[in-house]
C-alpha positions as CSV (number, residue, x, y, z in Angstrom):
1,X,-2.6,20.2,-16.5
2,X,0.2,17.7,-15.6
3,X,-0.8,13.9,-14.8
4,X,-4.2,14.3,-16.6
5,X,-5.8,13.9,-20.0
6,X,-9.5,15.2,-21.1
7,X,-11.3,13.0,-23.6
8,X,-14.8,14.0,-24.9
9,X,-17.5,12.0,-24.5
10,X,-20.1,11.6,-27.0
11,X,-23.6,10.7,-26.8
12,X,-26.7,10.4,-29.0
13,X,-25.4,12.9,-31.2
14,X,-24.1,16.0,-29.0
15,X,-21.2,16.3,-26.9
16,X,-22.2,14.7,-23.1
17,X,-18.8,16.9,-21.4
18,X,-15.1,16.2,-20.9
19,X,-13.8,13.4,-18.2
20,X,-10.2,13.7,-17.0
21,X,-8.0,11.5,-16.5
22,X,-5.4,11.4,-13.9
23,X,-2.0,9.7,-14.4
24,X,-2.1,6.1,-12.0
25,X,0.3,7.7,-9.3
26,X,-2.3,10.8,-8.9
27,X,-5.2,8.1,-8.7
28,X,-3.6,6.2,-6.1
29,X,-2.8,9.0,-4.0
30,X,-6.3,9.9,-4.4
31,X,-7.7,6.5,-3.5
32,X,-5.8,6.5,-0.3
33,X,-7.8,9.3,1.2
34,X,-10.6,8.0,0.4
35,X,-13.5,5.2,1.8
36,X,-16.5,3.7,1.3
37,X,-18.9,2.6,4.2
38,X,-21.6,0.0,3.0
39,X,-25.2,0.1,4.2
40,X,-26.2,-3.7,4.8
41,X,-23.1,-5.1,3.8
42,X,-21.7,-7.9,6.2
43,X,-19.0,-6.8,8.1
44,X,-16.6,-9.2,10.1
45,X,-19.5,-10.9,12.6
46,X,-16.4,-12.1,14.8
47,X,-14.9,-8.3,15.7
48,X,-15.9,-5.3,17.2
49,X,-16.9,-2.1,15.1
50,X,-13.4,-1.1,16.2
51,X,-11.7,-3.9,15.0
52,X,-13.7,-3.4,11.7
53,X,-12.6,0.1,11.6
54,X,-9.2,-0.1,11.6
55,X,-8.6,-3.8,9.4
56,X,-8.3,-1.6,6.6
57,X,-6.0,1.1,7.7
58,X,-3.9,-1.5,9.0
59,X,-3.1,-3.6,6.6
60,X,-3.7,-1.2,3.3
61,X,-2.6,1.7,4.2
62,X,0.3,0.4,6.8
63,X,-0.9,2.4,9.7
64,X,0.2,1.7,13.2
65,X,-2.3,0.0,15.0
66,X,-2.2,2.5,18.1
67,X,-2.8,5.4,15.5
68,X,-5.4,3.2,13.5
69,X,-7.3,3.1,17.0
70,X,-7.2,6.7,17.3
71,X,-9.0,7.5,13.9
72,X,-11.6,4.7,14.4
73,X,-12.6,5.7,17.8
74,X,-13.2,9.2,17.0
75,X,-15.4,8.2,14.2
76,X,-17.2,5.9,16.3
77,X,-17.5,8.9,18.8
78,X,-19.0,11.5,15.9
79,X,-21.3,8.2,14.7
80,X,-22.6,7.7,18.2
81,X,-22.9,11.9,18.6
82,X,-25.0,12.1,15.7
83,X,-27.0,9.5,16.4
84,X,-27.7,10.7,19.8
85,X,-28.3,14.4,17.7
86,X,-30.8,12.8,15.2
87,X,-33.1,11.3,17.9
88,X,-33.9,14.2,19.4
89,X,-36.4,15.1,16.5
């Protein structure tokens, strides 16, 4: 496979699996579609969850801020939809 080494990895004695690698520019490609939402974790206590939402997109990523708004507020619409759906039960 192009952009990727396989190592083995060894443990205790027998053979644990194979972990590939991908080259950096696959990584980074890879990194930019992805997130991480933490439980507890302080966000900014001065903005909105919108403004939260979209810091990242904004100055990472280089997204417009109208299109930035866009993504946010429909996650913020599925987040509030499920928890309308959840406490039903």
């Amino acid at each position: 496979m192009r952009g990727y080494s396989t190592h083995s990895i060894f443990g205790n004695g027998y053979n644990s699996g194979n972990v590939k690698y991908a080259a950096r520019d696959i990584c980074r490609k890879a990194k930019l579609k992805m997130g991480m939402v933490f439980q507890n974790f302080p966000l900014f206590p001065h903005k909105t969850a919108l403004e939260n939402l979209i810091e990242a997109p904004i100055l990472l990523k280089k997204t417009e801020r109208n299109g930035a708004v866009a993504i946010a507020t429909e996650l913020l619409q599925k987040m509030c939809q499920s928890k309308i759906e959840m406490s039903a039960f």
